[in-house]
C-alpha positions in Angstrom: -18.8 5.0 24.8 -21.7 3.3 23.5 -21.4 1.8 19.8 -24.4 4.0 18.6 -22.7 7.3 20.3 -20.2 6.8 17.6 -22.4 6.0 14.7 -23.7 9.1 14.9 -21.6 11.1 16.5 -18.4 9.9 13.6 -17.7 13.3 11.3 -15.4 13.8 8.6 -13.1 16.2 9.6 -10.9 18.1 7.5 -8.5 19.9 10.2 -6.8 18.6 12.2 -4.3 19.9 15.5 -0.5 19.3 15.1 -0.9 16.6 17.7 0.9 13.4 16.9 -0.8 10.1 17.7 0.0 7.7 20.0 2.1 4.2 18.6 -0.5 2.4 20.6 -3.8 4.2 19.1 -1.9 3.7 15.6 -2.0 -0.2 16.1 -5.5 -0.6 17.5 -6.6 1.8 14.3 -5.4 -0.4 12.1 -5.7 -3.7 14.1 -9.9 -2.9 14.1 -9.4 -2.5 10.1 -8.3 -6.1 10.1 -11.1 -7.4 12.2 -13.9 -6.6 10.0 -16.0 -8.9 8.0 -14.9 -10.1 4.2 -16.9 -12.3 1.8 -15.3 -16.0 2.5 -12.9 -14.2 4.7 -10.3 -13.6 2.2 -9.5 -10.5 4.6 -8.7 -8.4 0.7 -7.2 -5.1 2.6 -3.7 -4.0 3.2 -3.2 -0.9 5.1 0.1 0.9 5.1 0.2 3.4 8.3 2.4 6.6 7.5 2.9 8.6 10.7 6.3 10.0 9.7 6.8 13.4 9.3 8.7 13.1 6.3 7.3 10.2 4.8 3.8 12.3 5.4 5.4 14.8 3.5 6.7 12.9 0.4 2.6 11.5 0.3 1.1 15.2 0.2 3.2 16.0 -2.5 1.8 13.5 -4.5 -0.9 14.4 -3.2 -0.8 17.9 -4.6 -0.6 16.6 -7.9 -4.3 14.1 -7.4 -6.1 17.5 -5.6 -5.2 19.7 -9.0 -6.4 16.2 -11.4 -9.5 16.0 -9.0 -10.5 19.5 -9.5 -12.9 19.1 -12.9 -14.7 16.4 -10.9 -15.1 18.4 -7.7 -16.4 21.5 -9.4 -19.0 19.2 -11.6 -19.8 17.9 -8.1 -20.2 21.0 -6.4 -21.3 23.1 -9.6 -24.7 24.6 -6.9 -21.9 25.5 -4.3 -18.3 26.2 -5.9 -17.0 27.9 -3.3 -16.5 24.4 -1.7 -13.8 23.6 -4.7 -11.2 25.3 -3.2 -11.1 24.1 0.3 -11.9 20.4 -0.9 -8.7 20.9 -3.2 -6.7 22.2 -0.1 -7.6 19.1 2.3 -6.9 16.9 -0.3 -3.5 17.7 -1.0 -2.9 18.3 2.9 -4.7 15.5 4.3 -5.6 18.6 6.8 -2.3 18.2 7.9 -3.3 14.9 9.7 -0.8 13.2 11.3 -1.8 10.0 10.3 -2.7 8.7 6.7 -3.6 5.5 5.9 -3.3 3.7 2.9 -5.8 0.9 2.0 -4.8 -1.4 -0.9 -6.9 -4.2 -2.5 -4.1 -7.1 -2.6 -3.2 -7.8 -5.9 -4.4 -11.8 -5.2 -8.0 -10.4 -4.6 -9.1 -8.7 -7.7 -10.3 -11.4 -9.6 -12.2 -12.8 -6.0 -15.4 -11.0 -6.9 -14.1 -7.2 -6.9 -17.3 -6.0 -5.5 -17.4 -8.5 -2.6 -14.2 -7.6 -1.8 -14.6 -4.0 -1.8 -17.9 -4.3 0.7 -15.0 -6.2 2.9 -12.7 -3.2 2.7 -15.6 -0.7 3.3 -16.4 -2.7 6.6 -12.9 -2.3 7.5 -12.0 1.2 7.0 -15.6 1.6 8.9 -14.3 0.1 11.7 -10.9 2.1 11.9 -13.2 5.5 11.9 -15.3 4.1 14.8 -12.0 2.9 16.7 -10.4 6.6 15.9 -13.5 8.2 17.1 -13.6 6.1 20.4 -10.0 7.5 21.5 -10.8 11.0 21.1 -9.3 11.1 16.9 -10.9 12.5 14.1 -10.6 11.1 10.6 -11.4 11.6 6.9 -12.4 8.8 4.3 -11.3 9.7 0.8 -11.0 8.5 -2.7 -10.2 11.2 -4.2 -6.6 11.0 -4.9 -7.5 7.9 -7.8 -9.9 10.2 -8.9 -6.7 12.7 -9.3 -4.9 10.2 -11.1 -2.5 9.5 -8.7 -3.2 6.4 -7.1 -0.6 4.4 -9.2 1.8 6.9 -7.8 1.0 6.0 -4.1 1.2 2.4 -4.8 4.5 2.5 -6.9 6.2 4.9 -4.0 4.5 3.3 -0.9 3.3 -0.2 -1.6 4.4 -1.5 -4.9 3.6 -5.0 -4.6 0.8 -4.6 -2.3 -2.3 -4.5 -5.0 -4.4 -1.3 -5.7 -4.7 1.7 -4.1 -8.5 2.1 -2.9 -9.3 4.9 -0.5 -6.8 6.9 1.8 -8.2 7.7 5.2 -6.6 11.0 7.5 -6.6 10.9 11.1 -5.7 13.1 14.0 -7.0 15.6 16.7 -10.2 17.3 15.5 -9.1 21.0 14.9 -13.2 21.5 14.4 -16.6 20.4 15.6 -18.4 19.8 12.3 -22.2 19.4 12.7 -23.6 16.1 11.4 -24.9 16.7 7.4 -29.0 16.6 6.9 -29.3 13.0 6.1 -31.6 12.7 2.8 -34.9 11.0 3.3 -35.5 8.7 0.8 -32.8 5.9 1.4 -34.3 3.7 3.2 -37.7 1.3 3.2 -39.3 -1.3 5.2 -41.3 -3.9 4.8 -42.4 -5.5 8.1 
């Protein structure tokens, strides 16, 4: 697979096939995280893999709890179209019933290093654990939403406690659907050549 195949052929998907993924396909997810660019290379990220069942089930109950606190925001963000609340609640307090969460952390040594730098760094990374997914066949979701629910402190308290802040979760698994890729708006980008 070409590198551009999967830039634009990546989707967030939201269902996924009760399909477990592979140990090895865990690793080199999470491995590409680790490879990606960070300002000075302080490398800020710390990704906790779940991939057992129960553990994945002690996360959606949590988060339950950040899908019903995220509500308010999604249905200010999708006042034009509110039939999209419900669903959106549903994946985000099943993950789509991924097999695979994974939990990205700022370390607790980076905040003060320039937060937004070291955000961009984490970005890059979680980028590059979509792409690697995408490569083997794996779909994946990239979310925030659960700290938006209030229950990031949660996650980080229960899965990670001295690990820094909960940032972004990101589902993976089997693709249980073939979303089409999103009109992409037209005004985001200039040149100057």
């Amino acid at each position: 697979m070409e590198l551009k195949d999967a830039i634009y052929g990546r989707r967030s998907i939201r269902k996924f096939k009760d399909i477990p993924i592979a140990e090895e396909d865990i690793r080199e997810i999470v491995e590409a995280g680790t490879m990606a660019p960070s300002g000075t290379n302080i490398q800020p990220w710390y990704y906790v893999a779940i991939a057992h069942p129960e553990t994945l089930e002690e996360l959606r109950k949590i988060a339950a709890k950040g899908a019903e606190g995220a509500t308010p925001m999604l249905a200010e963000r999708f006042k034009d179209h509110p039939e999209v609340v419900k669903p959106t609640t549903s994946f985000i307090a099943t993950f789509g019933n991924a097999p695979l969460v994974v939990l990205v952390f700022l370390r607790p040594q980076n905040v003060e290093s320039g937060r937004d730098t070291m955000i961009q760094g984490i970005g890059a990374g979680i980028q590059n654990m979509l792409l690697t997914a995408y490569e083997k066949g794996i779909g994946s979701c990239w979310m925030t939403a659960l700290i938006s629910g209030g229950v990031g402190e949660e996650i980080r308290l229960r899965f990670a406690p001295d690990k820094g802040e909960l940032v972004a979760t990101v589902a993976f698994g089997y693709s249980e659907q073939d979303p089409k890729m999103p009109k992409r708006k037209d005004d985001r980008s200039e040149f100057i050549l």
